[in-house]
mmCIF file of the N, C-alpha and C atoms, coordinates in Angstrom:
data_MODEL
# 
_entry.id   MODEL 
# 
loop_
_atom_site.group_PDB 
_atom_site.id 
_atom_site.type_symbol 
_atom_site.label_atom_id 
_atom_site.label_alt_id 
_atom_site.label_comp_id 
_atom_site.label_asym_id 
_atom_site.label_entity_id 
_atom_site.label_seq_id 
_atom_site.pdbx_PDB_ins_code 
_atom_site.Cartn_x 
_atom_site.Cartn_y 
_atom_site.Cartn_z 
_atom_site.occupancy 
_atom_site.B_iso_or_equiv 
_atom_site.pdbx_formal_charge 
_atom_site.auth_seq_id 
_atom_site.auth_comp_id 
_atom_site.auth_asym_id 
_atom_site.auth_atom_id 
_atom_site.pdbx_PDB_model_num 
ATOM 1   N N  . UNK A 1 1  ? -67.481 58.730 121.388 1.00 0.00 ? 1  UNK A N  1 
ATOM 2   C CA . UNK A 1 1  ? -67.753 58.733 122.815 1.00 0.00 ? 1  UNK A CA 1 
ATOM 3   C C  . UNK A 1 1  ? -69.132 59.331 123.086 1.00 0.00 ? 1  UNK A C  1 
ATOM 4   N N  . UNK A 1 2  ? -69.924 58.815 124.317 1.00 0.00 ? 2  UNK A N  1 
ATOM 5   C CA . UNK A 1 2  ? -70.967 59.655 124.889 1.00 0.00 ? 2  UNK A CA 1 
ATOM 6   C C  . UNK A 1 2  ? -71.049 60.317 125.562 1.00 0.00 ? 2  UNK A C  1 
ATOM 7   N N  . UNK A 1 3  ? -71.629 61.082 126.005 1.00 0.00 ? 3  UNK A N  1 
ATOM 8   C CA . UNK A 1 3  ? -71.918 62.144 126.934 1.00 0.00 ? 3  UNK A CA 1 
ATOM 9   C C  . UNK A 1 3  ? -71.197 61.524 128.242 1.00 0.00 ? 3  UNK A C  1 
ATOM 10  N N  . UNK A 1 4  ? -71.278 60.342 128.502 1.00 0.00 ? 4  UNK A N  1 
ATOM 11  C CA . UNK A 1 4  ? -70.975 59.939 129.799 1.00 0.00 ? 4  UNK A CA 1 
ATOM 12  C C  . UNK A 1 4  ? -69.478 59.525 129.799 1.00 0.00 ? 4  UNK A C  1 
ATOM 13  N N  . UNK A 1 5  ? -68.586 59.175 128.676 1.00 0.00 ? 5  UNK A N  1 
ATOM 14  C CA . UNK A 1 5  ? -67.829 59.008 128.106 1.00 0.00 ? 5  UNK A CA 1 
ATOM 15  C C  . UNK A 1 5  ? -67.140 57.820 128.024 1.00 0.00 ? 5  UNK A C  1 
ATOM 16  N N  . UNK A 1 6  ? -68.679 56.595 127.797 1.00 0.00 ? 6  UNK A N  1 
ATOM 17  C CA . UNK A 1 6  ? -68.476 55.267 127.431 1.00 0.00 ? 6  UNK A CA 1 
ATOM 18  C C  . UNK A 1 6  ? -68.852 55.468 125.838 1.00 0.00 ? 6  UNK A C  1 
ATOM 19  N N  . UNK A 1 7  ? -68.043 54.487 125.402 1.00 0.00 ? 7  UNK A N  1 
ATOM 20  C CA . UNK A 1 7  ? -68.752 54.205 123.835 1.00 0.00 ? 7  UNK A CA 1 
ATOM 21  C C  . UNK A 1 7  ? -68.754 52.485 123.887 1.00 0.00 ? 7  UNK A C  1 
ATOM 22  N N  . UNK A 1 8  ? -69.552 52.059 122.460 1.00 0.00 ? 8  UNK A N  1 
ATOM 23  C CA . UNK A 1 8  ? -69.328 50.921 122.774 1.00 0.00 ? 8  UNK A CA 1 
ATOM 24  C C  . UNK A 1 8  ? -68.814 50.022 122.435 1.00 0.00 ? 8  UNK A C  1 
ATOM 25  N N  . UNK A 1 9  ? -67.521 50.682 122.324 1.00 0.00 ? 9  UNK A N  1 
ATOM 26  C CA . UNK A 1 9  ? -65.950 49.560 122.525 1.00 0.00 ? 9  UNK A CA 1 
ATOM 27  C C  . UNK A 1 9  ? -65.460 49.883 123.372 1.00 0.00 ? 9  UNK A C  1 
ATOM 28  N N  . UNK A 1 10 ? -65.986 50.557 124.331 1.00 0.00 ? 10 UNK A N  1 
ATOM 29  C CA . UNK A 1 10 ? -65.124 50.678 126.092 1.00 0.00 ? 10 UNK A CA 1 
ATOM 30  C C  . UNK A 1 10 ? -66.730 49.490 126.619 1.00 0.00 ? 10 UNK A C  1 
ATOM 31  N N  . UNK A 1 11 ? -67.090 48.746 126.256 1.00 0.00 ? 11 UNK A N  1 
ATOM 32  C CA . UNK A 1 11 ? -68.253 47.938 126.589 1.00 0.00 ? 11 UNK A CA 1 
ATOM 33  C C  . UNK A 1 11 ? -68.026 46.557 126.058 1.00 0.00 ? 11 UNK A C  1 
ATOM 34  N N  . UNK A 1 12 ? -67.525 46.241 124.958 1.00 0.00 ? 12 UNK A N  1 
ATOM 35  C CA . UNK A 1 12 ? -67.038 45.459 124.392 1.00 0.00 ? 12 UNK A CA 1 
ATOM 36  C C  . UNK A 1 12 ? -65.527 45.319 124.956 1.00 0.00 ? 12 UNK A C  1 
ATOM 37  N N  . UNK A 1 13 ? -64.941 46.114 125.279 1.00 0.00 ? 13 UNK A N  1 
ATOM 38  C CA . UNK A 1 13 ? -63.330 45.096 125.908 1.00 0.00 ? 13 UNK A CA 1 
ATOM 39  C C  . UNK A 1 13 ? -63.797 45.052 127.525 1.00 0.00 ? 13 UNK A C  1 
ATOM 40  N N  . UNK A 1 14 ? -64.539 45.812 127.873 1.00 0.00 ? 14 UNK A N  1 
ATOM 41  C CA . UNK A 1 14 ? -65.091 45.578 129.329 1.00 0.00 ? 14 UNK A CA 1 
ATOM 42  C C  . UNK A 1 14 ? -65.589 43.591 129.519 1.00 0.00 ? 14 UNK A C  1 
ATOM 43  N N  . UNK A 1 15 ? -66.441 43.871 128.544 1.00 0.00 ? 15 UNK A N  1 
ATOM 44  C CA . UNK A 1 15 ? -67.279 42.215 128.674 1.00 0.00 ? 15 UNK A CA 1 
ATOM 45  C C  . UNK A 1 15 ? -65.745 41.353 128.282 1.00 0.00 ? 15 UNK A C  1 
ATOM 46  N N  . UNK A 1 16 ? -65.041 41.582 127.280 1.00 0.00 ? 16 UNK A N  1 
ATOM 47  C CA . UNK A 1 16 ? -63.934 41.087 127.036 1.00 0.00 ? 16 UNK A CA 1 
ATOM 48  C C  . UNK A 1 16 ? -62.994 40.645 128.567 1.00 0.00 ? 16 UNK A C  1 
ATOM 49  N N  . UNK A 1 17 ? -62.577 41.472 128.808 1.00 0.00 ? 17 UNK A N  1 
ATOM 50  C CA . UNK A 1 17 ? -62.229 41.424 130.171 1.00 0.00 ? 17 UNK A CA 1 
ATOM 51  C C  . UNK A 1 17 ? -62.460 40.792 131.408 1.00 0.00 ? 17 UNK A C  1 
ATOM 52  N N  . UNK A 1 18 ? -63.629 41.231 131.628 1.00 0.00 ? 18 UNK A N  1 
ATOM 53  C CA . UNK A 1 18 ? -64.776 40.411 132.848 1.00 0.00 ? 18 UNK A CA 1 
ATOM 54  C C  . UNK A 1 18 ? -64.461 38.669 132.357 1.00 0.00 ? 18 UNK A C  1 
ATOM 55  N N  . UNK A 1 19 ? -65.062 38.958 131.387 1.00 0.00 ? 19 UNK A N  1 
ATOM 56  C CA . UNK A 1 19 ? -65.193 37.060 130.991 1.00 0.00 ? 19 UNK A CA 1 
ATOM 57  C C  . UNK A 1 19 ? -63.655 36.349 131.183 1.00 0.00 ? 19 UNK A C  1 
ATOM 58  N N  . UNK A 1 20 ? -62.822 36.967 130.743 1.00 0.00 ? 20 UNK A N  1 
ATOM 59  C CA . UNK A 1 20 ? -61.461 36.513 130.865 1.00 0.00 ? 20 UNK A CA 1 
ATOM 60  C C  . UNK A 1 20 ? -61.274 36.218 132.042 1.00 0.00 ? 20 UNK A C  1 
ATOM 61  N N  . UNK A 1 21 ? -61.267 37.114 132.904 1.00 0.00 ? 21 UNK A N  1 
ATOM 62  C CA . UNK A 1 21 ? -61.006 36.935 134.182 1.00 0.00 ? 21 UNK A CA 1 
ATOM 63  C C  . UNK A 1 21 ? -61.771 35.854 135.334 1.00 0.00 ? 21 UNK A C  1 
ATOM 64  N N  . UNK A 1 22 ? -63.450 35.534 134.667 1.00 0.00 ? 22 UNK A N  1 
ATOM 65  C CA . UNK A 1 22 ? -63.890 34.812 134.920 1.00 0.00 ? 22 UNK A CA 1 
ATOM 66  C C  . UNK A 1 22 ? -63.810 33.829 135.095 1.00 0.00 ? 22 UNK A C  1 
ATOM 67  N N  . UNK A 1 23 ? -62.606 33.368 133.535 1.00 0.00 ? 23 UNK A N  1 
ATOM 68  C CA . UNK A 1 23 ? -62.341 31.898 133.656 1.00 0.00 ? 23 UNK A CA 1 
ATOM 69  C C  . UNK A 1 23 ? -62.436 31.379 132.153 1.00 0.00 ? 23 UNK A C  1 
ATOM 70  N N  . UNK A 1 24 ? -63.142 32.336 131.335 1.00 0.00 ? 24 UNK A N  1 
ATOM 71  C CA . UNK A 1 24 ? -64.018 31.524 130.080 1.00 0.00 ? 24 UNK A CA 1 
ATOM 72  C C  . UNK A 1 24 ? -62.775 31.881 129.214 1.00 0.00 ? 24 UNK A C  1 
ATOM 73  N N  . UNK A 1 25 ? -62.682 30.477 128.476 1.00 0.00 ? 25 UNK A N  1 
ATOM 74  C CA . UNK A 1 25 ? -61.935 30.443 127.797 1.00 0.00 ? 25 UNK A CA 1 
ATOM 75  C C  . UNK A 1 25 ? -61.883 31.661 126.329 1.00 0.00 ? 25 UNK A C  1 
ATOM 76  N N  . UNK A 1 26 ? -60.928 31.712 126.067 1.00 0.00 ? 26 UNK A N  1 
ATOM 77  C CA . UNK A 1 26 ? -60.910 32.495 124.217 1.00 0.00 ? 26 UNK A CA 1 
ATOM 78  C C  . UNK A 1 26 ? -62.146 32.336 123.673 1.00 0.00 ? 26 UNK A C  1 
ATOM 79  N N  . UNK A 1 27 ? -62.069 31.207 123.036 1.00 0.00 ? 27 UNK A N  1 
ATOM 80  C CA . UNK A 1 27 ? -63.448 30.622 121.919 1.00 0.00 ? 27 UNK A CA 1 
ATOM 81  C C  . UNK A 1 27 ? -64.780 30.899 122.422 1.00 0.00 ? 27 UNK A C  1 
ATOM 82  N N  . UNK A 1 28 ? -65.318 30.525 123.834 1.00 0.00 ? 28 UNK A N  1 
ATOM 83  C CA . UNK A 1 28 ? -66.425 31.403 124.739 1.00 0.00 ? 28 UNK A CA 1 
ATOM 84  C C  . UNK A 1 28 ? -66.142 32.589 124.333 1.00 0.00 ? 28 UNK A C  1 
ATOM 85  N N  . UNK A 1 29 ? -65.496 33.335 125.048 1.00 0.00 ? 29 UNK A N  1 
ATOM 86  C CA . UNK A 1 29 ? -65.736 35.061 124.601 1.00 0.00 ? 29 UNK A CA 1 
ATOM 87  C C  . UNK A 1 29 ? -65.821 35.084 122.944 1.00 0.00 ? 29 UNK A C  1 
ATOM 88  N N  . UNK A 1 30 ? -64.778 34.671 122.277 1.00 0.00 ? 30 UNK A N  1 
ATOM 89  C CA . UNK A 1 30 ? -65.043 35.337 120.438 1.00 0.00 ? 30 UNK A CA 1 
ATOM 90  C C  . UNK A 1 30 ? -65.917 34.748 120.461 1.00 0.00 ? 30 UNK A C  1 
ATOM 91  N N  . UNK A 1 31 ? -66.929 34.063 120.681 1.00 0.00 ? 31 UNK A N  1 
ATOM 92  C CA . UNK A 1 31 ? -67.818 33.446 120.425 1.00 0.00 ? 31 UNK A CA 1 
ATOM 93  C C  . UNK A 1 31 ? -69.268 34.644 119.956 1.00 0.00 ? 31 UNK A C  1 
ATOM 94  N N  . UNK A 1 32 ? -69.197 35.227 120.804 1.00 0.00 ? 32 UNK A N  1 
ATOM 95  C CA . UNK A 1 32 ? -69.920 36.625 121.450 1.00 0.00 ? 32 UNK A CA 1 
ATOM 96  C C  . UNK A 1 32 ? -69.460 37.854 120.530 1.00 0.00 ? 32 UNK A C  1 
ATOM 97  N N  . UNK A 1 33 ? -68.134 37.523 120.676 1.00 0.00 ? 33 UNK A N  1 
ATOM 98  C CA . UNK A 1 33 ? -67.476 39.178 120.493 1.00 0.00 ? 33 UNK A CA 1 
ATOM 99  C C  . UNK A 1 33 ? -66.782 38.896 118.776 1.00 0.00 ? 33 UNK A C  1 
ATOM 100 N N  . UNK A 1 34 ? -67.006 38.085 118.248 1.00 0.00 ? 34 UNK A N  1 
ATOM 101 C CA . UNK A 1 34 ? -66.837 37.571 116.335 1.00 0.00 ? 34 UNK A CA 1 
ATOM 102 C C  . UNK A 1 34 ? -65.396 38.101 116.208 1.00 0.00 ? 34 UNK A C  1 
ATOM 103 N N  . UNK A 1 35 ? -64.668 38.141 117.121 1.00 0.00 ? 35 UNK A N  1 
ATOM 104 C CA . UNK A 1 35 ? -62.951 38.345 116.759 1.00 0.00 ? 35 UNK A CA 1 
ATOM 105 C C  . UNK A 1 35 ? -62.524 37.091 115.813 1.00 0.00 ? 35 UNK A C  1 
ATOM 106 N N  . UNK A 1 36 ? -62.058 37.551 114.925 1.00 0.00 ? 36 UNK A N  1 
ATOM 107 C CA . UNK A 1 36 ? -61.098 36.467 114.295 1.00 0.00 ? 36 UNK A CA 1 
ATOM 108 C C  . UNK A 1 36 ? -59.710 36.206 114.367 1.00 0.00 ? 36 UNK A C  1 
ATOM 109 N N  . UNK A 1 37 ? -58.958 37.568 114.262 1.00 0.00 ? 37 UNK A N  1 
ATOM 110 C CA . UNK A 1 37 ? -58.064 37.951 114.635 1.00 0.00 ? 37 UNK A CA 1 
ATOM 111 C C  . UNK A 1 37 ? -57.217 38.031 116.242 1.00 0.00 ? 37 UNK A C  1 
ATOM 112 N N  . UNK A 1 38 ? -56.758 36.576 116.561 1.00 0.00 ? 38 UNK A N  1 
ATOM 113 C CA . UNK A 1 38 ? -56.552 36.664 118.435 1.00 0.00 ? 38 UNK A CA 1 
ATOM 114 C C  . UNK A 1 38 ? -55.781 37.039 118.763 1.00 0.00 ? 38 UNK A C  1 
ATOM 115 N N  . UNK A 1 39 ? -54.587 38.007 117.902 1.00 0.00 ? 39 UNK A N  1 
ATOM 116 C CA . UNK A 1 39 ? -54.060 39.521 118.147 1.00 0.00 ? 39 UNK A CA 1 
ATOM 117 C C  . UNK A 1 39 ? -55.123 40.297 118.758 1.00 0.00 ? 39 UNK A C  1 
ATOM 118 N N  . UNK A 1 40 ? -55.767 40.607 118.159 1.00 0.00 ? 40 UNK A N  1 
ATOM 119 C CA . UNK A 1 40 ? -56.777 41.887 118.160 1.00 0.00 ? 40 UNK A CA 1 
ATOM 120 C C  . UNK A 1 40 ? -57.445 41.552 119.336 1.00 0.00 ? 40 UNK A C  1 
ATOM 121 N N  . UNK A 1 41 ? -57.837 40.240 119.258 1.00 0.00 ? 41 UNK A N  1 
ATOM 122 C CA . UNK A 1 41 ? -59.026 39.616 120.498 1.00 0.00 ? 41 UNK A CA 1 
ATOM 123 C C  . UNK A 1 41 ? -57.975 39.975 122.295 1.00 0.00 ? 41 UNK A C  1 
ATOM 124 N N  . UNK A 1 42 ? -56.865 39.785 121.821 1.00 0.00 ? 42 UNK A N  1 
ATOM 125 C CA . UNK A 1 42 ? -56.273 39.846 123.631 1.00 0.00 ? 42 UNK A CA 1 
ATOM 126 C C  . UNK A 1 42 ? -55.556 41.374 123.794 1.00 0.00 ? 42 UNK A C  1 
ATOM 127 N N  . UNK A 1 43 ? -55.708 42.302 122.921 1.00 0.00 ? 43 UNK A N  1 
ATOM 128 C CA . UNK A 1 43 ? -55.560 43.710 122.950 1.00 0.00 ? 43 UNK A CA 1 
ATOM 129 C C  . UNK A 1 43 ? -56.647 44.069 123.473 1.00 0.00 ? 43 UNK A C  1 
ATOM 130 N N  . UNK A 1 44 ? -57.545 43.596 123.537 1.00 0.00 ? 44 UNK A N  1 
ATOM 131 C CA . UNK A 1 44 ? -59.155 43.856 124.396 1.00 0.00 ? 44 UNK A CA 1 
ATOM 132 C C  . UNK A 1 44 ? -59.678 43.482 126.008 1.00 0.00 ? 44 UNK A C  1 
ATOM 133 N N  . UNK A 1 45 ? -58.296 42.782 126.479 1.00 0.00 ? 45 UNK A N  1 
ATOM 134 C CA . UNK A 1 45 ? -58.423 42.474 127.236 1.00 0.00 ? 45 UNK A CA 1 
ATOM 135 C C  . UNK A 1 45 ? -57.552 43.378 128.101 1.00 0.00 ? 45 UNK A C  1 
ATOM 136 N N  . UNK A 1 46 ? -58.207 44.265 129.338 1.00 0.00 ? 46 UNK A N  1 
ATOM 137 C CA . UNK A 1 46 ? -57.568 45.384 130.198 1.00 0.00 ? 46 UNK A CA 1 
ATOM 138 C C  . UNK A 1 46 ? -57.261 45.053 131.288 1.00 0.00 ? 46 UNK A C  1 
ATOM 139 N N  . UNK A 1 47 ? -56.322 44.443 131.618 1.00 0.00 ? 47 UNK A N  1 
ATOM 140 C CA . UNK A 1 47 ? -55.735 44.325 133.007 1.00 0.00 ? 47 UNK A CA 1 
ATOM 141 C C  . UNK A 1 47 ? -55.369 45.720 133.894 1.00 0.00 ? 47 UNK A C  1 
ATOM 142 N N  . UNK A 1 48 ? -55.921 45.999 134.855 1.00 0.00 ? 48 UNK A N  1 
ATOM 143 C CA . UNK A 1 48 ? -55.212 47.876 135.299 1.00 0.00 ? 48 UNK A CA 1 
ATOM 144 C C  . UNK A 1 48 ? -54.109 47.477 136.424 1.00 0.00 ? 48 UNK A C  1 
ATOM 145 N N  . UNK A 1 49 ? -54.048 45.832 137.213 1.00 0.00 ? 49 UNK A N  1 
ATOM 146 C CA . UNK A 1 49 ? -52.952 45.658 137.951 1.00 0.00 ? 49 UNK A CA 1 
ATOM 147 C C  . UNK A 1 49 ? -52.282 44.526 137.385 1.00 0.00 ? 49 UNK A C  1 
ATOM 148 N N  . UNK A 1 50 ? -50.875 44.565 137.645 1.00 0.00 ? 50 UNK A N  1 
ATOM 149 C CA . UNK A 1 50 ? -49.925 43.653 137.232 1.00 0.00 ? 50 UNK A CA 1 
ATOM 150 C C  . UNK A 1 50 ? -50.332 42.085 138.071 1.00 0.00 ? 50 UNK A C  1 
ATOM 151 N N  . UNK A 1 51 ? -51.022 42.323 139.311 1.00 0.00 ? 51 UNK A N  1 
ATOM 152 C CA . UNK A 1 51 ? -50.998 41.229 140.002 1.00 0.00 ? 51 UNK A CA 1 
ATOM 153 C C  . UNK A 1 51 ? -52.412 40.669 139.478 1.00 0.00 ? 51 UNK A C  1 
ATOM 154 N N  . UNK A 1 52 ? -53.097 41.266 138.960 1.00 0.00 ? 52 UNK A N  1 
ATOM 155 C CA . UNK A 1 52 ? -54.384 41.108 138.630 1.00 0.00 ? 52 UNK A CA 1 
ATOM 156 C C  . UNK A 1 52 ? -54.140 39.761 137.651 1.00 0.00 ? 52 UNK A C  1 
ATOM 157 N N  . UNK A 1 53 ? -55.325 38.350 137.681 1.00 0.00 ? 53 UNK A N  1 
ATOM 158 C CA . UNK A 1 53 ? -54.994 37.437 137.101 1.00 0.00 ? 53 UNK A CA 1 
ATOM 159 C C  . UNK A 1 53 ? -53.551 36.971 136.561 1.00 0.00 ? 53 UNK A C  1 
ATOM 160 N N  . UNK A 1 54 ? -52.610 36.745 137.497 1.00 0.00 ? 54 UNK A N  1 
ATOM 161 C CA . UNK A 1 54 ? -51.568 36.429 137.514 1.00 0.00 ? 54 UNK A CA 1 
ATOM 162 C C  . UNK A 1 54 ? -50.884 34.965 137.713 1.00 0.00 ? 54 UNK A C  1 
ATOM 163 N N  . UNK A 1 55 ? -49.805 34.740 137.528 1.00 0.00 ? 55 UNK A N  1 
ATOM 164 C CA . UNK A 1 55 ? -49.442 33.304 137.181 1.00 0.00 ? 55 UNK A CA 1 
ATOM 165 C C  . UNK A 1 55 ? -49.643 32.343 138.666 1.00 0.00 ? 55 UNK A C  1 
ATOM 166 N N  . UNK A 1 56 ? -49.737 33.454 139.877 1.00 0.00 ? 56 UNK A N  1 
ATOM 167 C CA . UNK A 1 56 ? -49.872 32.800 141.473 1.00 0.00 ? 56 UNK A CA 1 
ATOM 168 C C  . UNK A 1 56 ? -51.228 32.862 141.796 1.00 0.00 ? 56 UNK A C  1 
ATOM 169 N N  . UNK A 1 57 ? -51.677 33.234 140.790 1.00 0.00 ? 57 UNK A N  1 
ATOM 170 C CA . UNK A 1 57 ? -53.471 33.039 141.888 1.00 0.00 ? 57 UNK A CA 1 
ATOM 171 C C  . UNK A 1 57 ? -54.203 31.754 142.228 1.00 0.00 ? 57 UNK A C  1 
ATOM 172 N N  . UNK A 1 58 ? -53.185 30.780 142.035 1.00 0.00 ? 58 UNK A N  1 
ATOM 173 C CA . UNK A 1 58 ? -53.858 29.666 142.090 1.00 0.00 ? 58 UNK A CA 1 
ATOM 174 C C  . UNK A 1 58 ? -53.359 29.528 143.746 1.00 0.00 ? 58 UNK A C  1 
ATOM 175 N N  . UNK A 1 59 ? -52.636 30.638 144.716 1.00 0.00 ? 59 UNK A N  1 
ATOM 176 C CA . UNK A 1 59 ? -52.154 30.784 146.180 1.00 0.00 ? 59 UNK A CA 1 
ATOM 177 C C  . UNK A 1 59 ? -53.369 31.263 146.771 1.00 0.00 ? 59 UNK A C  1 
ATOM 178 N N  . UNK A 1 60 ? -53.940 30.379 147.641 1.00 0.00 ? 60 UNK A N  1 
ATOM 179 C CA . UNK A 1 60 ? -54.958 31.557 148.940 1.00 0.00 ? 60 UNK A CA 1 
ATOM 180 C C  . UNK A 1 60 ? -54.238 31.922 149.949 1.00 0.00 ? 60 UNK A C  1 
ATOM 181 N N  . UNK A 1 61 ? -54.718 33.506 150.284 1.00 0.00 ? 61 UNK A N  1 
ATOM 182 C CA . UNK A 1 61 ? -53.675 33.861 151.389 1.00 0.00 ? 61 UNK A CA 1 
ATOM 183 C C  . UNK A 1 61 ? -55.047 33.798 152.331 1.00 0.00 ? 61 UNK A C  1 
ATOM 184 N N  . UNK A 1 62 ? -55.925 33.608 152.279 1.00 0.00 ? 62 UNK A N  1 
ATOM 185 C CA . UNK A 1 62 ? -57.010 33.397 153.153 1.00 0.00 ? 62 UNK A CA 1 
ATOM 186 C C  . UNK A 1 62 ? -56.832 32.180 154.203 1.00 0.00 ? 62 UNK A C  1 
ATOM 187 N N  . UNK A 1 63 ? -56.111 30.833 153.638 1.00 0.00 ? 63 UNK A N  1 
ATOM 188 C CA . UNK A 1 63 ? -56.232 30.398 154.316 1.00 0.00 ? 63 UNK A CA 1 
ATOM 189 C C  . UNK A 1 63 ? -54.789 29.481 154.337 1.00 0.00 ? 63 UNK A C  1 
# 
């Protein structure tokens, strides 16, 4: 850890994450991130809410 108390595999499942959520498929991200293992590769991926990218988001409550 650093002083700030990122290291950089709290940077690496971050980008992991982001991209997921983005949209980009598996093979896009390992692409980047050289996972071979896609155990290992979706243990990297941090969801902090249950509703967060979920099986209904394809619902707008907007409109």
């Amino acid at each position: 850890m650093t002083a700030q108390g990122y290291s950089p595999h709290s940077f690496r499942a971050g980008f992991i994450t982001e991209a997921h959520l983005r949209g980009k498929n598996d093979l896009q991200i390992k692409r980047i991130s050289a996972h071979r293992d896609q155990r290992t590769f979706r243990s990297y991926i941090r969801l902090a809410d249950a509703f967060e990218d979920n099986a209904g988001d394809f619902y707008s409550l907007e409109g």
